[in-house]
C-alpha positions as CSV (number, residue, x, y, z in Angstrom):
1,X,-137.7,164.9,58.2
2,X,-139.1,161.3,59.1
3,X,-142.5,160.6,59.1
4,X,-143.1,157.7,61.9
5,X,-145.7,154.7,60.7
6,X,-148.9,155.3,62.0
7,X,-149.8,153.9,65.5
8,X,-152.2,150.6,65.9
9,X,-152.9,147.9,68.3
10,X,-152.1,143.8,67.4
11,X,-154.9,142.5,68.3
12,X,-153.4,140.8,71.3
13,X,-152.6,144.0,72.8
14,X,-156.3,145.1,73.4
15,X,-156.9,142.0,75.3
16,X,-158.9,142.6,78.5
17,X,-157.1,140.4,80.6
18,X,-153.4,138.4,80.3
19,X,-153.6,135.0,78.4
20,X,-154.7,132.2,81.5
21,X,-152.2,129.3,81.7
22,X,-153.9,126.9,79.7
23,X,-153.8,129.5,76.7
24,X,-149.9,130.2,77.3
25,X,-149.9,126.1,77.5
26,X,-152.1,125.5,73.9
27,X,-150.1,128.6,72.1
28,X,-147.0,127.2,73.2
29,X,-148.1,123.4,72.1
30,X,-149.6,124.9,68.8
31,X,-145.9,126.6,68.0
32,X,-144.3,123.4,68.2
33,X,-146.6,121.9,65.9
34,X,-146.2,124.5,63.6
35,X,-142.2,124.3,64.1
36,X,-142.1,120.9,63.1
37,X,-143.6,121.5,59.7
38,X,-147.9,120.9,61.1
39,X,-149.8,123.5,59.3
40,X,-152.9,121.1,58.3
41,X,-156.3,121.0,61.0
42,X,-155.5,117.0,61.6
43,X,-151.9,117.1,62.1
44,X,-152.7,119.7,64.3
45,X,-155.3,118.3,66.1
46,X,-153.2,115.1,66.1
47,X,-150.5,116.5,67.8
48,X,-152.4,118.0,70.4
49,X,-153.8,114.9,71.5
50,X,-150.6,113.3,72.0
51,X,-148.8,116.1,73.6
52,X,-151.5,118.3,75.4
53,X,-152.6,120.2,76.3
54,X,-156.1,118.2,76.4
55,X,-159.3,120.6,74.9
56,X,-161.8,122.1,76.7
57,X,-162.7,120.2,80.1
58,X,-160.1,117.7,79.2
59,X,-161.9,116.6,76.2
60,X,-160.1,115.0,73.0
61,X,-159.5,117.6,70.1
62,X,-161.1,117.4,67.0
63,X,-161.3,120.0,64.2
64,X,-164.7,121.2,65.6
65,X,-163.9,121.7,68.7
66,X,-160.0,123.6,67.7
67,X,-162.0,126.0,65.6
68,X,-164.5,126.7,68.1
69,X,-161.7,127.1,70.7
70,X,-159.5,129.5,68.1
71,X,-162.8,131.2,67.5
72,X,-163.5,131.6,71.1
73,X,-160.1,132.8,72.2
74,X,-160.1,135.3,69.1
75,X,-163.3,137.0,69.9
C-alpha cells in the first residue's frame, strides 16, 4: 500500500487575494535577474532600476526599500 505525503499549503497558496499587476510585473523582473546569474541585494537592486519595474510610488530601489517591499509582500 502507498502512503501519500502529507497535505500543506506553499505559502502563496493561502494568499487572500491574487498577486496585483505590479507584483506579477516585480516577480517577473526579479526572475530575470536571478536568470542572469543576480543573486546579490545591489545587483538586484541595480537591475530593477534599469529595467522596472520602478519601487513603491515610482521611487528608485535601494536595499532598504526591496527588503521592506519583500517583507511587505511576504506578510
Amino acid at each position: 500500500m502507498r502512503s501519500t505525503p502529507p497535505l500543506y499549503n506553499e505559502t502563496h497558496q493561502s494568499r487572500a487575494a491574487q498577486p496585483t499587476a505590479y507584483e506579477d510585473l516585480l516577480g517577473d523582473a526579479i526572475e530575470r535577474a536571478y536568470g542572469q546569474g543576480m543573486t546579490e541585494l545591489d545587483a538586484l537592486v541595480g537591475y530593477l532600476n534599469a529595467s522596472g519595474p520602478s519601487g513603491p510610488n515610482g521611487q528608485p530601489w535601494t536595499g532598504a526599500v526591496f527588503e521592506q517591499k519583500m517583507a511587505r509582500l511576504a506578510a
